[in-house]
MARVOTI-573597 format. One record per residue: z, y, x of N, C-alpha, C in turn. Coordinates in steps of 0.001 Angstrom, whole numbers, plus 500000, padded with zeros to 6 digits. Layout:
ZYXZYXZYX
...
! end
This chain:
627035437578299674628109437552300657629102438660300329
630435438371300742631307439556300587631356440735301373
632210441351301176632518442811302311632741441967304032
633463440826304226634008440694305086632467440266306380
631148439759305471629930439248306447628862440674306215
628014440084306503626776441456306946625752440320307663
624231440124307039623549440024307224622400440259308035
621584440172308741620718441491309733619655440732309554
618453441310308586617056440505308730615750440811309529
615208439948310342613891440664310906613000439802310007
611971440476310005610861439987309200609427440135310304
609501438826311014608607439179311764607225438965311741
606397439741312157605072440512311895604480440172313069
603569439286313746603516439311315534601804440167315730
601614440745316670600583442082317000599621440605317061
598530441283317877596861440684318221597039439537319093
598162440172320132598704438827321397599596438313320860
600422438077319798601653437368319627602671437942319753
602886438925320252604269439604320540604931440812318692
606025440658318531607459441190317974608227441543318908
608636442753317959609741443476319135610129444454317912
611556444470317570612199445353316809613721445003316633
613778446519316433615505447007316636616234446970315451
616896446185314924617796446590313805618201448061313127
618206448532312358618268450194312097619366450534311778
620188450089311545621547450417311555622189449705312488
623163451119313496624092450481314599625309449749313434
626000448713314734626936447785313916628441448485313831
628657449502315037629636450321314534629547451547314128
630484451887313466631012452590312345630540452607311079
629565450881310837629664450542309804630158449034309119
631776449496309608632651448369309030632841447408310499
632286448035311573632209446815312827633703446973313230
633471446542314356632665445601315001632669444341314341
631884443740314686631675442550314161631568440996315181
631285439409314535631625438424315262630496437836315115
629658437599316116627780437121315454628432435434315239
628503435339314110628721433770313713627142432667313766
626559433184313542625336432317313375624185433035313330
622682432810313666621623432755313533620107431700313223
619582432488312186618857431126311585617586431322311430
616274430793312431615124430821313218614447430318311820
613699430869310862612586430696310412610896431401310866
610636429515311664609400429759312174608058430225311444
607731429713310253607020430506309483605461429676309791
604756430644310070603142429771310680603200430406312011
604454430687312768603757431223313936603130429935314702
602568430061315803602009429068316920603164428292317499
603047427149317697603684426113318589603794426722320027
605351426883320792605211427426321955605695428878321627
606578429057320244606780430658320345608382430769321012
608877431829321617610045432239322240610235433206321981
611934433029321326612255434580321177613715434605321782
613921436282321935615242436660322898616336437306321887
617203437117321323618173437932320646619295438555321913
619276440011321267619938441067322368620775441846321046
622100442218321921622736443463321769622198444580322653
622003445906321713621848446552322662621558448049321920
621958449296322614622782450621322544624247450511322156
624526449685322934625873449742322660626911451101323036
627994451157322909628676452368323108628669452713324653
629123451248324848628948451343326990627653451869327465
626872451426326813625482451204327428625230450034328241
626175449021327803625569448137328539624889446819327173
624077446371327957622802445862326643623229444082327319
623038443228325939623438441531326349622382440910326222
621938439987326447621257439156325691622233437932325162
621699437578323561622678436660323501622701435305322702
620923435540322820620475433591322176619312433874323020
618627433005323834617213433084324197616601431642324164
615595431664323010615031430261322908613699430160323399
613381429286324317611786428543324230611456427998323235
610039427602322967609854426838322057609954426586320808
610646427875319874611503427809318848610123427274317874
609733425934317877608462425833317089609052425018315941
609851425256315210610914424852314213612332425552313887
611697425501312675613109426379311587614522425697312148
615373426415312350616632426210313408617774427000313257
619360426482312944619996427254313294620944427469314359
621257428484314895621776428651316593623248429277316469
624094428650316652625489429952316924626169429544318883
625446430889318568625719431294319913627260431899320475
627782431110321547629139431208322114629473431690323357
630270432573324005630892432610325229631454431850325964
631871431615326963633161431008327517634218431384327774
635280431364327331636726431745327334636904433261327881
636952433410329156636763434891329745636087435309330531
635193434387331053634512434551332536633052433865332068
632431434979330871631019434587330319630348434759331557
630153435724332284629389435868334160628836434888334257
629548434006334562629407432500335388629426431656334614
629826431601333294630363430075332910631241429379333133
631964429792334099633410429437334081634508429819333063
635688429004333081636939429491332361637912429337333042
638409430714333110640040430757334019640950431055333462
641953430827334124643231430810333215644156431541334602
644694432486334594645541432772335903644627432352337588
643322432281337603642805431742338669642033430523338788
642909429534337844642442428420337665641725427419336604
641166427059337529640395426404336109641013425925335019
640053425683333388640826425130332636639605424170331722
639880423868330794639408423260329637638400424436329116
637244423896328903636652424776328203636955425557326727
636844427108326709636801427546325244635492428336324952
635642427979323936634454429068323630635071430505322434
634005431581322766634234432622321329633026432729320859
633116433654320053632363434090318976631792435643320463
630757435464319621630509437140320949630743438407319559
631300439955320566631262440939319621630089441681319833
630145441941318462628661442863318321628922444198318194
628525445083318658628606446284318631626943446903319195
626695448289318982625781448895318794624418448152318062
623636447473318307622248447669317567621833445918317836
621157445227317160620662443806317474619157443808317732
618433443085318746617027443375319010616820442360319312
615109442182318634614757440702318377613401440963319171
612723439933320246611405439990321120611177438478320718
610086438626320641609152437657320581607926437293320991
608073435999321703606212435856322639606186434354321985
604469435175322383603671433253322414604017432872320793
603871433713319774603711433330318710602598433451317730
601435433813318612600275433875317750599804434935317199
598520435015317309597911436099316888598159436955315180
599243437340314906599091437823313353599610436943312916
600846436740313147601516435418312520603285435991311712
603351435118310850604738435783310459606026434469310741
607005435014310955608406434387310212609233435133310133
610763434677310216611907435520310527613125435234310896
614238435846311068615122435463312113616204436350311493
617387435401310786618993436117309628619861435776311090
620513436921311248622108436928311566622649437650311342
623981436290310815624644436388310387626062437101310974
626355438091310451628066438807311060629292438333310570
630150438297311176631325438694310426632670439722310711
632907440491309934633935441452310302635183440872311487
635132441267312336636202440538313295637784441228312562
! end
């Protein structure tokens, strides 16, 4: 990939109960960010049927932390690009001056750190989970 994307890999490892949980190690700004999470791509691996995982932003500069893919079931290799709604992600609505409009979607920004949880994937089981950036 060029300068303009950035990659983020977990390589997941799941404990005795099934559970992953890890933080990306490099924050996304002030290196080249912020950035535009274009895509993410769920390799299930041998975990167990019935695994769920949560993709989060989070230490961000605000301090305020997102979540911003959360799958059930992810019991198949999958890819997800995850979107906002126009301005009023809250609710799911899109306004325009008050009023409703046509749906849009964005790209979400990434800033501070990406964190990946994972349940219900089996005792000692592996896969992993690429997202993908791009320089906004």
């Amino acid at each position: 990939m060029n300068d303009n994307w950035k990659v983020v890999k977990f390589t997941i490892a799941t404990d005795g109960a099934g559970a992953y949980t890890s933080t990306s190690l490099d924050g996304l700004v002030g290196s080249g960010g912020p950035y535009l999470l274009h895509a993410v791509e769920w390799v299930d691996g041998n975990q167990d049927n019935g695994v769920d995982f949560t993709l989060s932003i989070t230490d961000t500069p605000s301090g305020v932390d997102r979540s911003v893919l959360v799958v059930a079931n992810a019991d198949n290799d999958a890819w997800y690009q995850p979107r906002i709604y126009g301005n009023n992600p809250a609710d799911g609505a899109t306004w325009a001056n008050g009023a409703d409009v046509t749906a849009s979607y964005a790209e979400l920004v990434v800033t501070g750190r990406l964190k990946l949880a994972v349940t219900n994937g089996g005792a000692t089981k592996a896969g992993a989970c690429f997202v993908y950036l791009k320089k906004s």
